[in-house]
N, C-alpha and C positions, 0 to 999 in steps of 0.2 A: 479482564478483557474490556476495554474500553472503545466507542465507537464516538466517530466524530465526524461531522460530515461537512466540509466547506462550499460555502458557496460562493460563485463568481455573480459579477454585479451582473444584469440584464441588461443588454442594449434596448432600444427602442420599439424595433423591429424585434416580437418574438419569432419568430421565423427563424432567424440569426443566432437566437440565444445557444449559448453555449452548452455544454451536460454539463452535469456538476459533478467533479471529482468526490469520492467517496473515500476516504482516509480511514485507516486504521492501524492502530494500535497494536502490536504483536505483542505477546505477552504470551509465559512458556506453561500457555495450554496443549490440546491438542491439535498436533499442525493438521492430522488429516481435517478432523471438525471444521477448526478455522476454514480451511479450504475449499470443504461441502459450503458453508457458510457463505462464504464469498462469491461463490460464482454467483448466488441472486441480485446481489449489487452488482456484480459486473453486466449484467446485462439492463442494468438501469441506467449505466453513468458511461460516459466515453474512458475517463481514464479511471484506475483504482492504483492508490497508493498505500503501499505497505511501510511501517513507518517503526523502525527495534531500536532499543538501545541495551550496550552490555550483553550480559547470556543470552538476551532474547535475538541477538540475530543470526547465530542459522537457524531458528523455527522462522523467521521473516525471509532468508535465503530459500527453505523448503519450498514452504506456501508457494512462493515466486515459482518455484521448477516444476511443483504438481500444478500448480494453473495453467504455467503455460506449455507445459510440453505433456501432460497428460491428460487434464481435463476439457482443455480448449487450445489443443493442437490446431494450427495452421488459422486460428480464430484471432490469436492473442502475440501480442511480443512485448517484452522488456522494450521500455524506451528509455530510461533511464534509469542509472544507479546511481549515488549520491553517497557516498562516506565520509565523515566526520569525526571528530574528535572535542568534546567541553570540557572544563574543568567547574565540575560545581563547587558552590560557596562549601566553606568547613571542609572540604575534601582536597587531601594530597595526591589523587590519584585521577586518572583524566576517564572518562567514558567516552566510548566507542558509539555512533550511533548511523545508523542506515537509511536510506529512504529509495525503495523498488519503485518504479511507475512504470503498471501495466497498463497498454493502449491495444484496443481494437485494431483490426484491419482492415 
């Protein structure tokens, strides 16, 4: 499981600054875990992005559905989905890869 957290530049005025999205890695742990997990980032950051590639994305589609329709019903929505498709070096076969971005209300 890997965690990774990006940040946006700061404007001048901190007042204005932005949250910093909190990104992570799905990886075919346990989706309930992951989930309990997440929601303490989500309550730090404006948006959380869920980020799978290959087998890993329905535990990436799970997570996505217990956050927002279980755990932070009427708190939380999908703002974007994103799917893709690479072909990495040495490989004849292309991977799949996802990116969920859950936003506040």
């Amino acid at each position: 499981m890997l965690l990774e957290e990006e940040k946006n530049e700061s404007p001048k005025n901190p007042s204005q600054a932005p949250a910093q999205d909190f990104v992570f890695y799905v990886k075919n742990d346990s989706v309930m875990r992951n989930a309990v997990d997440l929601i303490s980032h989500f309550g730090k950051t404006e948006n959380l992005i869920l980020r799978a590639r290959g087998q890993s994305i329905p535990n990436a589609v799970a997570i996505a559905n217990i956050l927002t329709e279980k755990m932070l019903r009427g708190k939380s929505k999908i703002q974007k989905i994103t799917v893709d498709s690479e072909l990495p070096e040495g490989m004849e076969r292309m991977i799949s890869k996802i990116e969920i971005i859950i936003s506040k209300n």
